[in-house]
N, C-alpha and C positions, 0 to 999 in steps of 0.2 A: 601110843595109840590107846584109845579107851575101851574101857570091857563092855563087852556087848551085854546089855540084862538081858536074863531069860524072859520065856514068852509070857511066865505064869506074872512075874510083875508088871508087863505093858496092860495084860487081860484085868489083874488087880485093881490096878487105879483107874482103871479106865469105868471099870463095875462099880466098886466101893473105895475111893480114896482112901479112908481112914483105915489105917492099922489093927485099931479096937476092933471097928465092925466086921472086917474080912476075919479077925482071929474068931469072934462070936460066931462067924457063920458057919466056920470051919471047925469049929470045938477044938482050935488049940491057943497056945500064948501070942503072945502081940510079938514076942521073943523069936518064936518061931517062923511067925509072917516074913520078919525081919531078914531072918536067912534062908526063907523061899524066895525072897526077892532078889537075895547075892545068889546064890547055888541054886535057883531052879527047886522047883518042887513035884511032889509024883501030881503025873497026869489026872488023879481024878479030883485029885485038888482044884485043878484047872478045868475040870468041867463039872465041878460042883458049882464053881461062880460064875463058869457061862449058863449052866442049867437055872440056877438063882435069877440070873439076871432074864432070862426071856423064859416062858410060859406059853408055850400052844393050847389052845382050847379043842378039847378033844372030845366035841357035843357038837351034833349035827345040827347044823341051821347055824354052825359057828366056822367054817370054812375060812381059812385065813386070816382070823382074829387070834392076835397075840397079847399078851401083858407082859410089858415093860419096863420095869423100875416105876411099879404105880401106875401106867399108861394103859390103854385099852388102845390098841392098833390092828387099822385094817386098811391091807394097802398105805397109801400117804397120808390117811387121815390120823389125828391122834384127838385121845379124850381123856381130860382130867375129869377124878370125881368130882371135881366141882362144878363140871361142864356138865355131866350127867346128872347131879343135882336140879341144877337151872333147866335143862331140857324139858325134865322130869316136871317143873313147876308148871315150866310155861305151859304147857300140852293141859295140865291141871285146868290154867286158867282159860285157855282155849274151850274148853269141854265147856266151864261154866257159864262164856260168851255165848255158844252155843244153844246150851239150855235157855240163856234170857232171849235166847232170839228167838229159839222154837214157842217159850211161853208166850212171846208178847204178837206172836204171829197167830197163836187158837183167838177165837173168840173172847173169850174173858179176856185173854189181854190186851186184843184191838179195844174191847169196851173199856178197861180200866184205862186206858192209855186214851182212849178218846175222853173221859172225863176229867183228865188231870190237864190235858191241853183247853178244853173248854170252861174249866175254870182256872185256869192262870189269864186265860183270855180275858175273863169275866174282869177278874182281877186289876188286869194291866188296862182294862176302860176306866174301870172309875177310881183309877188317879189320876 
C-alpha cells in the first residue's frame, strides 16, 4: 500500500512547484522542503504558503477582490497585469476620441473641418 503524503506537500506544489522557491519562501534549505514533503511539516509552514498564495484587499471600495499568484480576482472574473495595462491604454485613447469629437463639434472645428472638405472638393474638380 502506498504512503499517504502529507497535506503540507499537496498544498506545496499545488502553490509553488519548485523546491528552491518554496525553501526561499520559507527561509529554509531545499533539504529541508524535501522532508516536509516525506514527514509533514509544522502547520504554519502550511499557512505561510496558503497566506503567500491568496491576498485579501483589506480597503474599502475593494470587497471581494483578491491576488492570486499575480491575478487580481473578483468573483469569476480574473486580470493579468497585462490586461490592466491595455484597459488602462484603451480608456487613454477613448478620452482622446473624445476630445477630437468635442473640438471638432465647437465652432472652430465645424469651420476648420468645413474648409478642409471644401477644398479637397475644390481639388478633386479640377482633375
Amino acid at each position: 500500500m502506498a504512503v499517504k503524503k502529507p497535506s503540507f506537500y499537496h498544498t506545496r506544489n499545488k502553490i509553488c512547484p519548485n523546491n528552491k522557491q518554496a525553501a526561499e519562501l520559507l527561509g529554509v534549505e531545499v533539504a529541508q522542503i524535501e522532508k516536509m514533503d516525506k514527514e509533514g511539516a509544522p502547520l504554519m509552514a502550511e499557512r505561510l504558503l496558503l497566506f503567500w498564495d491568496q491576498k485579501h484587499i483589506n480597503h474599502p471600495g475593494w470587497d471581494g477582490f483578491i491576488f492570486s499568484r499575480g491575478v487580481l480576482i473578483h468573483k469569476k472574473k480574473r486580470w493579468r497585469p497585462e490586461q490592466l495595462i491595455q484597459m488602462r491604454k484603451d480608456a487613454e485613447r477613448v478620452y482622446q476620441l473624445e476630445c477630437e469629437i468635442h473640438r471638432l463639434k465647437s465652432w472652430s472645428g465645424l469651420m476648420k473641418l468645413t474648409k478642409k472638405l471644401i477644398l479637397k472638393r475644390l481639388a478633386d474638380t479640377k482633375k
